[in-house]
C-alpha angles and dihedrals in degrees: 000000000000113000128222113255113244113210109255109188126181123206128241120297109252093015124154121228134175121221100230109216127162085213099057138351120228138145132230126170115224111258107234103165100039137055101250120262122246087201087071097027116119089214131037107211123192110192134189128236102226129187112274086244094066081047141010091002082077092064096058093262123146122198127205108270102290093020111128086171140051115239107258097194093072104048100196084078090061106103117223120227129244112280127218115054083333077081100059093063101045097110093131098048088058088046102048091042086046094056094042092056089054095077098041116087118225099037103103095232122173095232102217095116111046128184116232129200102210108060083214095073092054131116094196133354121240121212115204105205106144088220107161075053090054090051093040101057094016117044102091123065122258127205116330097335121132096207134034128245096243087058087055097050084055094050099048084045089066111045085040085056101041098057095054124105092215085068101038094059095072103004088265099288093130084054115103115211124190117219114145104155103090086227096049125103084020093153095025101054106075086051092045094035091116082070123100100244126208113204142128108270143336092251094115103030131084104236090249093073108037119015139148090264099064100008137084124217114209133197120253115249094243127226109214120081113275103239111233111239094237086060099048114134114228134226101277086039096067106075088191125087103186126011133191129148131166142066108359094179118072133133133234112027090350092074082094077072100074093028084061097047093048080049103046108017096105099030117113131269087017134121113195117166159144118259153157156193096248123094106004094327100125091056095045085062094041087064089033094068097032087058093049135065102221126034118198113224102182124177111277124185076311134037095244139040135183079247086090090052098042077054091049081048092053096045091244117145112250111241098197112201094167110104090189100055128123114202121216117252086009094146089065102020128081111218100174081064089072112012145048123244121210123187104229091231090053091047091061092049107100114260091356090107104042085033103062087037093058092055089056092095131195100276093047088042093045090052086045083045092050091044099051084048085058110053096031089108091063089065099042115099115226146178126222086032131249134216102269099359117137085272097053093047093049094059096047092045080060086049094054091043092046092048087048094044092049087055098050088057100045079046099056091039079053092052092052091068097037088063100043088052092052083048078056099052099041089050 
């Protein structure tokens, strides 16, 4: 099956850009014309090399006997990812293209993540297992099998990882996993629950497995056009006031869903509706956000959805109504800047919610509007990277992880010795 092309632009050759971190500002320029250097990069990264099947073999690619990658210079051997909601998931495809790109000259990569060859130099291993892919196009049985490929792949993950020294050294807790659909590494993720994940959100995992102390949440690539910001419509040129449309229908916490429509579907000012991908649906809501004010993103099965990051693309400000939602980049990102939170208790009380939206008048609405067309490039997938892009974000949220995580453990080896000496001193 032929696969849509994905545009893959490279910047200009030569050109300066600024990492942009709330934590420190410093300048690099790309290194065009060099492979980047670990010694400046913000992030060591060791990274596997997996078999093609756990990868790019997924998406159909075939190496040269021998060949685990494919070759990055000619870009025509660069396999695209599925299109559609297959999109939304493909975290590890950005990152390990990301990391391979690190050590190729020619490419304008940002340089904050940078492979390394000798697992020893790393600040954290990266295992490049497509996973959301696996689950994707291998989950259901075919034909007369008793387990599904995806199984298999698991499986295979995790003999290949634990016999790796790399993993054995600290359990794998220095290791990084990608699994951001919230079905993928189902049978693999108790076993590999030391790793540091990086998924979408804690909705299917017991908290000792993911949680906000090891784990990374990561935005969803979003399917709807990004609007340009010149094109962004204001506040009197978006007729609609609140905007939602999708699958209304859904168990656990996305019941809300359903109370909301039966309470808001024929108010004013207000579009509730079913929707989906299929026909010309994603552009309809593409059109859909970029012509409201407010755009509703509701728990769903789980307590986040790539809806709240098609609203950041259309320049709609996000309306959350999920308690149990964690946000990528939190630490270092202000949402109320740019959206409104509801409690889901308060949405379901009649007029709370119309009612607090109404009072957000132009010049609040206008500040929420310039802010979301600030920080929009922080939630837009690339390759080759950019300064401050999703990419680059991911990678120094694991830096910040990794640096936090390496101080709660100094801390608690400081605190051995602390204790022993007090034993000391009360004997």
């Amino acid at each position: 099956m032929e696969l849509p092309t994905l545009a893959l632009e490279a910047p200009p050759v030569g050109f300066k850009v600024a990492i942009r971190d709330r934590d420190m500002d410093y300048s690099v320029s790309n290194q065009t014309d060099l492979a980047c250097d670990p010694a400046k990069a913000r992030l060591r990264v060791f990274m596997y090399d997996l078999p093609p099947l756990l990868h790019f073999g997924l998406l159909g690619w075939k190496g040269e006997k021998d060949q685990v990658w494919p070759n990055l210079s000619n870009r025509s051997q660069i396999p695209s990812y599925p299109g559609g909601l297959n999109l939304q998931h493909s975290m590890e495809y950005w990152l390990t293209l990301d990391l391979l790109s690190s050590n190729v000259p020619n490419i304008g990569h940002t340089c904050t993540a940078v492979r390394v060859k000798n697992s020893s130099q790393a600040d954290v291993v990266f295992v490049p297992f497509f996973s959301s892919l696996s689950y994707n196009k291998h989950s259901k049985l075919l034909g007369k099998e008793k387990i599904n490929v995806n199984k298999i792949l698991q499986h295979k993950l995790i003999h290949f990882l634990f016999g790796q020294k790399e993993w054995r050294r600290v359990g794998g807790k220095d290791h990084l996993i990608v699994a951001h659909h919230p079905n993928s590494m189902l049978d693999a993720r108790e076993k590999l629950g030391s790793a540091m994940f990086v998924l979408a959100d804690f909705g299917r995992y017991p908290a000792a497995i993911a949680n906000i102390e090891k784990d990374i949440i990561a935005p969803y690539r979003h399917v709807v056009t990004t609007v340009p910001s010149t094109e962004s419509a204001t506040f009197d040129e978006r007729p609609i006031l609140v905007y939602f449309q999708g699958a209304i229908y859904r168990k656990d916490g996305g019941v809300i869903r359903q109370e909301l429509y039966y309470l808001l579907k024929d108010e004013e000012g207000v579009h509730f509706t079913f929707g989906s991908v299929k026909g010309n649906g994603i552009n309809e809501a593409g059109q859909g956000m970029a012509s409201s004010k407010f755009c509703l993103n509701i728990a769903g099965d789980t307590p986040s959805s790539n809806r709240l990051f098609d609203s950041i693309a259309s320049h709609c400000v996000p309306v959350i109504i999920s308690d149990d939602i964690e946000l990528p980049y939190e630490d270092v990102l202000d949402y109320s800047e740019f959206c409104v939170f509801v409690r889901a208790a308060d949405s379901l009380r009649k007029g709370y919610l119309l009612n607090l939206l109404r009072g957000i008048g132009r010049e609040r609405w206008t500040k929420m509007w310039d802010k979301i067309k600030e920080i929009v490039h922080e939630f837009e997938y690339h390759y080759p990277s950019q300064s401050g892009d999703a990419v680059d974000m991911i990678w120094q949220a694991v830096s910040r992880k990794v640096s936090k995580i390496k101080s709660n453990r100094n801390r608690k080896r400081k605190n051995r010795y602390q204790r022993s000496e007090l034993l000391l001193k009360n004997s």
